[in-house]
C-alpha positions as CSV (number, residue, x, y, z in Angstrom):
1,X,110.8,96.5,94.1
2,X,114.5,96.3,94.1
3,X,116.4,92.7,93.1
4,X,117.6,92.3,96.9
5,X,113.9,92.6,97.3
6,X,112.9,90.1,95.2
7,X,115.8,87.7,96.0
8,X,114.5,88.0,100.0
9,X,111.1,86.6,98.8
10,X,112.5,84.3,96.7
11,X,114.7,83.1,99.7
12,X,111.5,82.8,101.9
13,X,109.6,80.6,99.2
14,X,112.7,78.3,98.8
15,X,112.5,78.3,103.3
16,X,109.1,77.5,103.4
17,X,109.1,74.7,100.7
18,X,112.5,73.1,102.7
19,X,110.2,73.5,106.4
20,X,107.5,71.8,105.0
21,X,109.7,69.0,103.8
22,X,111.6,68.8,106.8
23,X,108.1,69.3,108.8
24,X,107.1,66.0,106.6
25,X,109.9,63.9,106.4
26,X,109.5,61.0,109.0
27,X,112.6,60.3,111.7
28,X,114.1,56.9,112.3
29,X,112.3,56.8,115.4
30,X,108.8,56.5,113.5
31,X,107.5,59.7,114.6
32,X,105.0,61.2,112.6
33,X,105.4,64.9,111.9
34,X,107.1,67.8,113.7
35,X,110.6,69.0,114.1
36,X,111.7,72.2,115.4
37,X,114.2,73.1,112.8
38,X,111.2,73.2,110.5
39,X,109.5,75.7,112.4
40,X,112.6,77.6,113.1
41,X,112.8,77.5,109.2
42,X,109.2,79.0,109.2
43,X,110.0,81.8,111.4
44,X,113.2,82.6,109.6
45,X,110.8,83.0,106.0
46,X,108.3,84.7,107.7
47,X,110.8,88.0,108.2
48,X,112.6,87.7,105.6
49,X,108.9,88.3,103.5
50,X,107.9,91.2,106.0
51,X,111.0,92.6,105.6
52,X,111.2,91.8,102.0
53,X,108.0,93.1,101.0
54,X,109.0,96.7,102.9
55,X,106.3,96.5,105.2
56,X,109.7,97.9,107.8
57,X,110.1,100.8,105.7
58,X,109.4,103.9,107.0
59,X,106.9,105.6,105.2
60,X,106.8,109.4,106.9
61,X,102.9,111.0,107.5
62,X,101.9,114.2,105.2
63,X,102.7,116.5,108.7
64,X,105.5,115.0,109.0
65,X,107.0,116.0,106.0
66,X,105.9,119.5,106.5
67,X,103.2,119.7,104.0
């Protein structure tokens, strides 16, 4: 695993811990839960950890590599 790697995952943890407190954190207007920057916030961490994790790579098939 290669340090931009590991500093994409780390990125995604810090994104998911600042949706969930914006997901939590009450508006002036008294509603309970829900915002949509938190879930764009979620969306956002959830690439960044496919792509992080190299699940994009390609990764060719034994014909293809003409064995």
């Amino acid at each position: 695993m290669s340090a931009t790697q590991i500093l994409e995952l780390g990125v995604a943890a810090a994104l998911i811990a600042l949706g969930i407190w914006q997901y939590r954190k009450r508006d002036s207007q008294g509603a309970r839960y829900g915002s949509q920057g938190a879930v764009i916030l979620f969306v956002i961490a959830a690439l960044l950890i496919v792509h992080g994790s190299g699940l994009l790579e390609y990764q060719p098939s034994p014909a293809e590599m003409g064995q």
